[in-house]
N, C-alpha and C positions, 0 to 999 in steps of 0.2 A: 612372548606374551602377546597377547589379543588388542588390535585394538576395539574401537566403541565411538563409533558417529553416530549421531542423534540429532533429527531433524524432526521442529515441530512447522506444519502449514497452519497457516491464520489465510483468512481474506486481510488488506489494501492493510496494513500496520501503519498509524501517523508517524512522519520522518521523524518528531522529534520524543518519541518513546523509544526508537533504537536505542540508542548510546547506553541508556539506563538498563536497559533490557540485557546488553553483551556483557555487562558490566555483573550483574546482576547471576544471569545465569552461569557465566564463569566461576563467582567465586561462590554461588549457591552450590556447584553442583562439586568441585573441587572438596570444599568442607563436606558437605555429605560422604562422598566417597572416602576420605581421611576417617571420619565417626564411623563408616561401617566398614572399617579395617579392610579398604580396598585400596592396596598401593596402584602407581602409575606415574608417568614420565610426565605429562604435561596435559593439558586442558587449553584447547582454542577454540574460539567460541566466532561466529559471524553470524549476518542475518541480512538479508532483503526486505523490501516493503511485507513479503509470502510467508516471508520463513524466518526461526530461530534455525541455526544450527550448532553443534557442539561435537568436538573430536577428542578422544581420549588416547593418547599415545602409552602404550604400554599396559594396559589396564591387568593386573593381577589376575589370573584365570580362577582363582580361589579366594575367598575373605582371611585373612591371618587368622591362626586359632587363638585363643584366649583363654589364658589360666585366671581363675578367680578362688577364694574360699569364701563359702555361703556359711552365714551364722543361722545356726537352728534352737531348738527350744533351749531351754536353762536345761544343764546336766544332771541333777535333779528330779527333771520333771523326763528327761529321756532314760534314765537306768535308775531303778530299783535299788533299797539299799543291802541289797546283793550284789549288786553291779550286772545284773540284770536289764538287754535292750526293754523298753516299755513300747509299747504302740505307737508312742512319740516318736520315739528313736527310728523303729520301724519306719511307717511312714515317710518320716523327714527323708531317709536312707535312699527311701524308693522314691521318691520324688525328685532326688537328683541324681539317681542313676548310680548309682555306689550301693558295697554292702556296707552295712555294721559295724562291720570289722573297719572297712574304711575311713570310721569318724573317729575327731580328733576333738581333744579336750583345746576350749578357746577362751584364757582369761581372759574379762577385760574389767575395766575400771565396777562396770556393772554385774559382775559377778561371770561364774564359769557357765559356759554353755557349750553345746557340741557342733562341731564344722565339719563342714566336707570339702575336700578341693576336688574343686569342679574343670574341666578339660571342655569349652564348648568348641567344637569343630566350627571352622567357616564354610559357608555356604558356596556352593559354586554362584562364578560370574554372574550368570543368567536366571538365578535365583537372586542374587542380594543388589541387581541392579535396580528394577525394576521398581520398588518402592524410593530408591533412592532419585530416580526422574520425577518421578510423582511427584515426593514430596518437594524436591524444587521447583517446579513448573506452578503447583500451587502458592508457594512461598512469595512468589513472584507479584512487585507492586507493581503499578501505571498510572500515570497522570485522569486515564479514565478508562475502566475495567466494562465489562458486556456481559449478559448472561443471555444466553441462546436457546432457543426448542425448550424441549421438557425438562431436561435436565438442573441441576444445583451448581455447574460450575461455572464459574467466573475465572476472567482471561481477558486480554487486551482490544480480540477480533475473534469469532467464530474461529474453531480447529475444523480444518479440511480435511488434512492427515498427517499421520506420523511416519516414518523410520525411522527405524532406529536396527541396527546391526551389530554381534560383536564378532569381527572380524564377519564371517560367511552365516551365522544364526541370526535368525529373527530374535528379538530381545519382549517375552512373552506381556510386553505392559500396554495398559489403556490409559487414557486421559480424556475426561470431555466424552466420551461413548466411542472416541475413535480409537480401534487398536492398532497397533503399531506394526509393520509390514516393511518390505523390502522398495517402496514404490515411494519416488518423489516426482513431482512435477517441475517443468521449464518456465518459460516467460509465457504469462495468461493468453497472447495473441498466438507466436511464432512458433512455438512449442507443438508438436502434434500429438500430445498425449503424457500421459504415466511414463515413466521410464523405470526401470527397473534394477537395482543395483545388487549387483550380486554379491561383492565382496565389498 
């Protein structure tokens, strides 16, 4: 299985917004992953004055699929009293991917309606990740937040850059107008540049 390092750059972060920050984005990004049916081995998170960072040991190459049944119109108002599909039926049918023949009568306390069970496939890695950083990075509180340039997002320090890789892939997501790449930086002085991670 793949792993998944993610690395956000901020400018100078105050010492004492770390601890809340590892804290934070650990178990922020941990639960996302669990709700968007991405198994994995562990989640560790560190960060410098520059940088969050987060490693994902094991991370599922695929989201789990998930069986659900969808409730559709009243039985009634989907077949004729021929037993005839109606438009209802139709539609509903074609809206989640099933024929006719597919749907199933569904009592419930509120009278009979027609179902379908529905098969949703998971998404690969590199598709179901990317909302799932966003949306923790957003989630994310501080003692006192910044809003930069033109943009509407709010954050701790100005975003520099991102990486973020699973395994040897770029992981196709932005934050803040920065998109996410293969390129971290060293220590502000001693460092002579971008450095490039391949794997």
């Amino acid at each position: 299985m793949p792993n998944l390092v993610f690395e956000i750059g901020t400018e100078e972060m105050p010492a004492v917004a770390l601890p809340g920050a590892i804290v934070q984005l650990q178990a922020g990004l941990a639960e996302r992953l669990r709700s968007s049916r991405l198994e994995f081995a562990n989640v560790v998170v560190a960060a410098t004055p520059r940088r969050l960072a987060a490693f994902v040991r094991d991370l599922a190459s695929t989201q789990s699929d998930v069986e659900k049944e969808v409730r559709g119109p009243s039985w009634s108002v989907a077949f004729d009293s021929e037993g005839k599909p109606t438009g209802a039926a139709l539609g509903f049918a074609r809206k989640q991917g099933v024929t006719v023949e597919d749907l199933v009568r569904l009592e419930t306390p509120q009278g009979t309606y027609v179902a379908a069970h529905v098969v949703e496939k998971g998404k690969p890695a590199l598709e179901a990740v990317p909302p799932v950083i966003e949306n923790c990075l957003r989630s994310m509180s501080f003692p006192k937040i910044m809003r930069w340039g033109v943009g509407t997002t709010r954050f701790v320090r100005p975003v520099r850059w991102i990486l973020c890789l699973l395994d040897s892939d770029i992981v196709p997501m932005e934050f803040a107008g920065i998109k996410a790449g293969r390129a971290t930086r060293g220590h502000r002085y001693l460092s002579s540049g971008d450095l490039s991670v391949l794997h």
